[in-house]
ZAGU-59280 format. One record per atom (N, C-alpha, C): residue in three letters; x, y, z. Coordinates in steps of 0.1 Angstrom, whole numbers, plus 5000, padded with zeros to 4 digits. Atoms other than C-alpha are relative to their C-alpha. Example, Ala and Ser with C-alpha at 12.3 -4.5 7.8 and 13.67 -1.06 7.14 Angstrom:
BEGIN
ALA500949885000ALA512349555078ALA500950125000SER499149895000SER513749895071SER499250115008
***
This chain:
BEGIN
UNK499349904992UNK519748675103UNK499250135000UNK501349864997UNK517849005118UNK501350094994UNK499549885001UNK518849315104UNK499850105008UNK500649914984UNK519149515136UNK499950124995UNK500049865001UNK519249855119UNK498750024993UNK501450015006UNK516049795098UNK499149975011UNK500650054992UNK514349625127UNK500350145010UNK500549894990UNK515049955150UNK499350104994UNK500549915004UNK513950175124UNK498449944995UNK501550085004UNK510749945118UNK499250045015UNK500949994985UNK510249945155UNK500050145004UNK500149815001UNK510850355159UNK498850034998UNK501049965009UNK508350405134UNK498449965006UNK501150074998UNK505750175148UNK499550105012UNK499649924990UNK506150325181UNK499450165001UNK500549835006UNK505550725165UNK498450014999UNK501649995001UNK502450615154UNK499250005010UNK500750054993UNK501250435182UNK499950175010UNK500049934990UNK501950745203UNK499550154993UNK500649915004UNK500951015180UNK499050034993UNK500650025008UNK498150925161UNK499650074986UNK500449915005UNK498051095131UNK498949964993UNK501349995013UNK494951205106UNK500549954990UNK500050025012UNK495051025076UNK499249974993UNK501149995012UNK492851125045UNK499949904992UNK499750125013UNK491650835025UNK499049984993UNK500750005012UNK489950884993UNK500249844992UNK499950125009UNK489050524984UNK498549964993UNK501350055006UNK486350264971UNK498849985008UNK500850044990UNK483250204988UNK499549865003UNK499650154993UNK484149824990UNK500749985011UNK499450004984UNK486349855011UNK500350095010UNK499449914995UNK486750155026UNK499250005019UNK499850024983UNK485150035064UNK501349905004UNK498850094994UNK488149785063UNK501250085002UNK498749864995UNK490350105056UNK499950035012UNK499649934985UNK489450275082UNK500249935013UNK499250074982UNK489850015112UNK501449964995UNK498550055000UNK493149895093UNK500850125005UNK499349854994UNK494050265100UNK500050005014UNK500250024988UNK492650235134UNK500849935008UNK499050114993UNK494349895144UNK501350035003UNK498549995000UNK497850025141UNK500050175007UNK499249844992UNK497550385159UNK499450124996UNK500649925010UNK496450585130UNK498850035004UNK501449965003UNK493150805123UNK499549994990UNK500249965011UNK491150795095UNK499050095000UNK501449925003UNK488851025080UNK499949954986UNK500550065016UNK487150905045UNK499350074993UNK501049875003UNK486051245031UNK500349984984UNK499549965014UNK485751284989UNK499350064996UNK500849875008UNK483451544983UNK500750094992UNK499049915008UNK485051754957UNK500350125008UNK500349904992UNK484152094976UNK500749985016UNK499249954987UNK485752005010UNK501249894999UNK498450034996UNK488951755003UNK501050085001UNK498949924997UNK491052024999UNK500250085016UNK499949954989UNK490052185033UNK500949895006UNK499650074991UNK490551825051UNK501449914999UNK498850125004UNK493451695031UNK501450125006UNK499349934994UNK495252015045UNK500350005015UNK500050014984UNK494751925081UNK500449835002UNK499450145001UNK496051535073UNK501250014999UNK498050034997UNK500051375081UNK499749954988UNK500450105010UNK498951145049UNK498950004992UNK500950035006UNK496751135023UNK500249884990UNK500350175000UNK495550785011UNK499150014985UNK500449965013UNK494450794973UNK499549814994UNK500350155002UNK492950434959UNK499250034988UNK500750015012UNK491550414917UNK498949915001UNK501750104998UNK488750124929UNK498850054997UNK500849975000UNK485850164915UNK499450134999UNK499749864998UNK486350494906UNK498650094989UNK501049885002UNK483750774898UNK500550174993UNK499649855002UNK483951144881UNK500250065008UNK499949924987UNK483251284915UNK501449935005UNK499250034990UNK486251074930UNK501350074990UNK499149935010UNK488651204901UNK500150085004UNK500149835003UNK487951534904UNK500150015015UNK499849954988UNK488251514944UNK501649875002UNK498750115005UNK491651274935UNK501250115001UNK499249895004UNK493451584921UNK500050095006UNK499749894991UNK492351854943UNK500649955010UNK499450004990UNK493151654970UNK501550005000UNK498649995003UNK496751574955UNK500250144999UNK499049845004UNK497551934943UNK500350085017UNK500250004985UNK496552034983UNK501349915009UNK498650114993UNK498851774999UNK501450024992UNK498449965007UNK501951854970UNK500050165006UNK499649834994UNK501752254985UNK500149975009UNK500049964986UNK501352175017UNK501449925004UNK499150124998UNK504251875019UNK499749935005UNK500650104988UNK501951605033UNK500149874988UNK499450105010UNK503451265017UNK498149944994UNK501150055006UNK500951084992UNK500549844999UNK499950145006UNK500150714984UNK498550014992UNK501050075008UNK498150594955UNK499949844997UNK499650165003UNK497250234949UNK499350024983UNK500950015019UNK496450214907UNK499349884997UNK500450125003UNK493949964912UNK498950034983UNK500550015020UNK492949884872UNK501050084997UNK499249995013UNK495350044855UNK500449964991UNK499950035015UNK496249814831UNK498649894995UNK501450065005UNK492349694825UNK499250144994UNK501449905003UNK490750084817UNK501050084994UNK499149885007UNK492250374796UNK499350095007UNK500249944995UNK490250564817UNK501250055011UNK498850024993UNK492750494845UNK501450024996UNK499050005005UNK495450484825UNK500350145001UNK499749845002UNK495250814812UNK500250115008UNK499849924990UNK494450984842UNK501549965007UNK498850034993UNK497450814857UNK501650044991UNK498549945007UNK500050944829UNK500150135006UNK499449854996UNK499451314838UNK500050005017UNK499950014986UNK498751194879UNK501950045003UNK498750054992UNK502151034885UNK501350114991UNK498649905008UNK504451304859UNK499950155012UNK500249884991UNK502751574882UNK499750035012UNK500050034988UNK502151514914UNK501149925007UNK499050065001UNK504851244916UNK499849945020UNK500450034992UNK503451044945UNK501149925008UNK498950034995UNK505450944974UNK500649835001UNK499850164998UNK504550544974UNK498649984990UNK500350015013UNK502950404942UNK499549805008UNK500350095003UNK500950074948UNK499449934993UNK501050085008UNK499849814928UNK500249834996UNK499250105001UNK499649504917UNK501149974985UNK499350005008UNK502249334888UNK499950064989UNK500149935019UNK500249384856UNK499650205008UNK499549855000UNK499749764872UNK500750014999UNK498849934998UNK502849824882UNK500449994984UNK499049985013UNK504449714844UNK498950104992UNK500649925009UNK501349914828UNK500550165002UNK499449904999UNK502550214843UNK501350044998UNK498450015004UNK506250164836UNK499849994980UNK500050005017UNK504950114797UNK500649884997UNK499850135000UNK505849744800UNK498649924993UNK500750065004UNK503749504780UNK499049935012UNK501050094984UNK500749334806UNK498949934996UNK501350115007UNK497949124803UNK498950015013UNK500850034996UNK495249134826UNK498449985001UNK501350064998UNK491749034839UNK499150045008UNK501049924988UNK489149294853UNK501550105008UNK498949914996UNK491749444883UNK501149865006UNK499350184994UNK493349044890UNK501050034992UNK498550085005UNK497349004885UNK499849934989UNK499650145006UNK498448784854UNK500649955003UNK499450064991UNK499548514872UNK501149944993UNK499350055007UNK501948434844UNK500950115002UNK499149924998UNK503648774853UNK500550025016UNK499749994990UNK503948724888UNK501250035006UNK498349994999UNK507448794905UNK499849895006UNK499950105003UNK508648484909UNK501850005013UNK498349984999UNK512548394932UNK501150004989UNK499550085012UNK513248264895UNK500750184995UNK499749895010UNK512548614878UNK500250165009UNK500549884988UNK512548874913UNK501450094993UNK498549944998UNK516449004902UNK499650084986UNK500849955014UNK514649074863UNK499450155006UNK500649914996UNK512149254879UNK500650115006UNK499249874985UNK514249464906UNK500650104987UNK499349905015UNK516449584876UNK499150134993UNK501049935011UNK513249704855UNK499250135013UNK500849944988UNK511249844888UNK501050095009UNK498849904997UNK514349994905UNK500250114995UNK499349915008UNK515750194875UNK498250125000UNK501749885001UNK511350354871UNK499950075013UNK500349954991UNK511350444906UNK500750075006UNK499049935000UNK514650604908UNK499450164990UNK499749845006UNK513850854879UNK498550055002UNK501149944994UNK510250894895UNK499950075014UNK499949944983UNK511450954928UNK498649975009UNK501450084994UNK509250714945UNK500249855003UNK500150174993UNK508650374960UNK498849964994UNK500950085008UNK506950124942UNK499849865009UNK500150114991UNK505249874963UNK499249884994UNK501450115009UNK503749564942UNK499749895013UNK500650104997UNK501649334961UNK500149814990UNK500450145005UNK501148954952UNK500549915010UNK500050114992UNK501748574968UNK501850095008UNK499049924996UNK505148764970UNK500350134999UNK499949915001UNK505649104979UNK501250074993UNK498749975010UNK508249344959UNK499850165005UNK500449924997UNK509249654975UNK501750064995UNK499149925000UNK511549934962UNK500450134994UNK499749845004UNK512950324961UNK501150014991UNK499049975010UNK515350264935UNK501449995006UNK499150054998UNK518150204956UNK500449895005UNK499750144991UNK517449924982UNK498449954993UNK501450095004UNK514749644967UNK500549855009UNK500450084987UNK513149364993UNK498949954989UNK500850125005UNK511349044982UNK499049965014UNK500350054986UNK508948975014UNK498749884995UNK500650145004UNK507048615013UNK499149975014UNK500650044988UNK505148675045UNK498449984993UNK501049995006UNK501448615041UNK499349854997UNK500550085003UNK499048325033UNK498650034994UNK500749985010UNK497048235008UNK497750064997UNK501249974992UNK493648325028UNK500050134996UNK499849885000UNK494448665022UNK499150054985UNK501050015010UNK492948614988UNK498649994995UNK501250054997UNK489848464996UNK498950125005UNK500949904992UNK488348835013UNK501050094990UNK499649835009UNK487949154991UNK500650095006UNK499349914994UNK490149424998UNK501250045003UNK499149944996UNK493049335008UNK501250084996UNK499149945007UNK494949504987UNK499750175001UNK500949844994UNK492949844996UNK500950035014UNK499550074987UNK494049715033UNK501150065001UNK498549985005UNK497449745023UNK500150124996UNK499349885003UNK497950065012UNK499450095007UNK500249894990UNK495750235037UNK500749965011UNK499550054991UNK497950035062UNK501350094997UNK498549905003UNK501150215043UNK500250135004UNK499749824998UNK499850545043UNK499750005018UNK499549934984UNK499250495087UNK501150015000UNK498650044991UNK502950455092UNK500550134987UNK499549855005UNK503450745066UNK500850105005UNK499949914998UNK503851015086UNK501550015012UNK499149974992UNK506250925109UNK501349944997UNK498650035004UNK509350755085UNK500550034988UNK499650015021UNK510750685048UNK499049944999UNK501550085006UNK507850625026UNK500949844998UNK499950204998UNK510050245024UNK499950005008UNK499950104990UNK510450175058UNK498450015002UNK501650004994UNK506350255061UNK499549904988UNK500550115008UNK505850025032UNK500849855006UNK499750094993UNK507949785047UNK499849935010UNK500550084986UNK506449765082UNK498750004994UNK500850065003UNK503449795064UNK499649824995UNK500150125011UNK503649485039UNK500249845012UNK499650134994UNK505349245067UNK498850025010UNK500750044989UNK502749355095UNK498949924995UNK501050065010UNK500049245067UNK500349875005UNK499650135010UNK501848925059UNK499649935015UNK500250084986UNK502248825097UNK498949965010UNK501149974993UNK499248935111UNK498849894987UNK500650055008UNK497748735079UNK500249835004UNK499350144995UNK500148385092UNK499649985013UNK500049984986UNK499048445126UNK498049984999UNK501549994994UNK495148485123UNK499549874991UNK500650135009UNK494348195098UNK500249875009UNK499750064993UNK495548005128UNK498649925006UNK501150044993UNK492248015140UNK498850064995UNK501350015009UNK490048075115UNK499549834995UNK501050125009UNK487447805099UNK500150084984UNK499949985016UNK487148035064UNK500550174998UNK499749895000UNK487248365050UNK499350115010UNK501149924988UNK484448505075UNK500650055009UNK499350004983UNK486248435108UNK501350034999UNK498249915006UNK489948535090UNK499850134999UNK500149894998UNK488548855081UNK500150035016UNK499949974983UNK488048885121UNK500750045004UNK498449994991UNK491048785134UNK500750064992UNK498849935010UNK493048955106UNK500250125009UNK500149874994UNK492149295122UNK500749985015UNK499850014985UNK492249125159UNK501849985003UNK498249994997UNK496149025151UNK500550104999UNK498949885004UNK497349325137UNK499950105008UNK500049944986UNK496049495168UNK501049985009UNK498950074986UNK497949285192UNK501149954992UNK499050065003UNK500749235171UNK501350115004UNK499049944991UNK504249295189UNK501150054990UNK499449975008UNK507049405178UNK501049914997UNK498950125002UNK508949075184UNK499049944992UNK500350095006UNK506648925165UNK500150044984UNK500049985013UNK507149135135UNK501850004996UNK499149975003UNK510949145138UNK501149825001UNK499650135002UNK511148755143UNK499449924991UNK500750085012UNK508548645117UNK500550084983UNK499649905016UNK509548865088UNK500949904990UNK499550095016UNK510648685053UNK500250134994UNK499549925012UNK512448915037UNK501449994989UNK499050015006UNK515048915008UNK500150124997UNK498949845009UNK517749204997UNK500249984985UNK499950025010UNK517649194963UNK501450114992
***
């Protein structure tokens, strides 16, 4: 059954972008960061990919969104991490961080206890074992790879919602975990989404992808409903291009080429989502 009130405010949103394009700052890794910028592209959005310490604070003041990513991370990207955040919390221009490694580096770690108490970012991505390393949840991981033994699961998704709900309520924030199944929620309303195929795995990044995908739709809703048209255009545009791929080569391709031409009936009739 469609949820017509979610589905207008999905399609609203989509719509804002397409017609306004805003700037969005995206301080990431230099693996992925040409896939950022056309996933920003594909959907309406601008990017710019500036992290010089010395000028983020100028350009992150002239950005709807600033786009923050731990990959691969550097002293210079730190140190242009924080100015850019303090810049974007004065000015009111929403944030997203994705905490890629968090629960593999104390480096990351640490910086992310005084990040998220003081900045208090508007959409929090990661995957499982991040997400519970930051909540102070026991985790297990491998490099910046999920424990696939903690995965959310339909078995344990209602566990999870409980634990992840109650953290993002008294952070004042949305927490978006990635995995085979997506998990999205602001502490009041939590969504299970199962769009997506397993291809998505197979090419680096896309989890970078994803959260510069979040921060285009940023500027113009609730940081959930922009996580949420983010995550399902992902997933569909992911079920849609593998169609006519041979491997991960020619998927990368079409990934970009669907999510271009992807309508809005096709995101409001393919969508897998659960209310948790």
């Amino acid at each position: 059954m469609i949820n017509h009130i979610l589905a207008e405010e999905l399609t609203t949103l989509r719509h804002a972008i397409q017609n306004t394009h805003p700037l969005i700052h995206c301080i990431t890794n230099p693996i992925s960061i040409n896939d950022c910028a056309n996933i920003v592209l594909a959907v309406g959005s601008r990017p710019i990919m500036a992290e010089h310490p010395e000028e983020v604070a100028e350009i992150t003041a002239t950005a709807q969104t600033l786009c923050l990513n731990l990959g691969s991370i550097t002293s210079d990207r730190l140190k242009a991490i924080k100015i850019a955040a303090k810049t974007a919390k004065k000015n009111h221009i929403p944030i997203i961080i994705d905490i890629v490694g968090a629960a593999c580096s104390t480096l990351r770690n640490n910086f992310l206890k005084d990040f998220l108490q003081t900045i208090q970012p508007d959409i929090i991505k990661g995957n499982i074992s991040e997400a519970l390393s930051i909540c102070g949840n026991e985790c297990h991981s491998s490099g910046v790879e999920a424990n696939k033994e903690q995965l959310i699961t339909l078995e344990n998704a209602q566990e999870y919602a409980q634990l992840f709900a109650k953290w993002a309520q008294e952070h004042r924030t949305v927490l978006l975990i990635s995995g085979p199944l997506d998990f999205i929620t602001d502490g009041s309303s939590a969504y299970l989404i199962s769009n997506g195929v397993p291809m998505m795995g197979h090419i680096t990044g896309t989890g970078c992808m994803l959260n510069a995908l979040t921060a285009a739709y940023m500027p113009a809703g609730r940081p959930l409903a922009a996580a949420l048209l983010a995550t399902l255009s992902f997933g569909i545009a992911g079920e849609l291009a593998v169609k006519s791929s041979q491997g991960p080569g020619t998927f990368h391709m079409h990934l970009f080429d669907t999510l271009y031409n992807l309508t809005d009936t096709d995101i409001i009739t393919k969508w897998k989502i659960i209310t948790l």
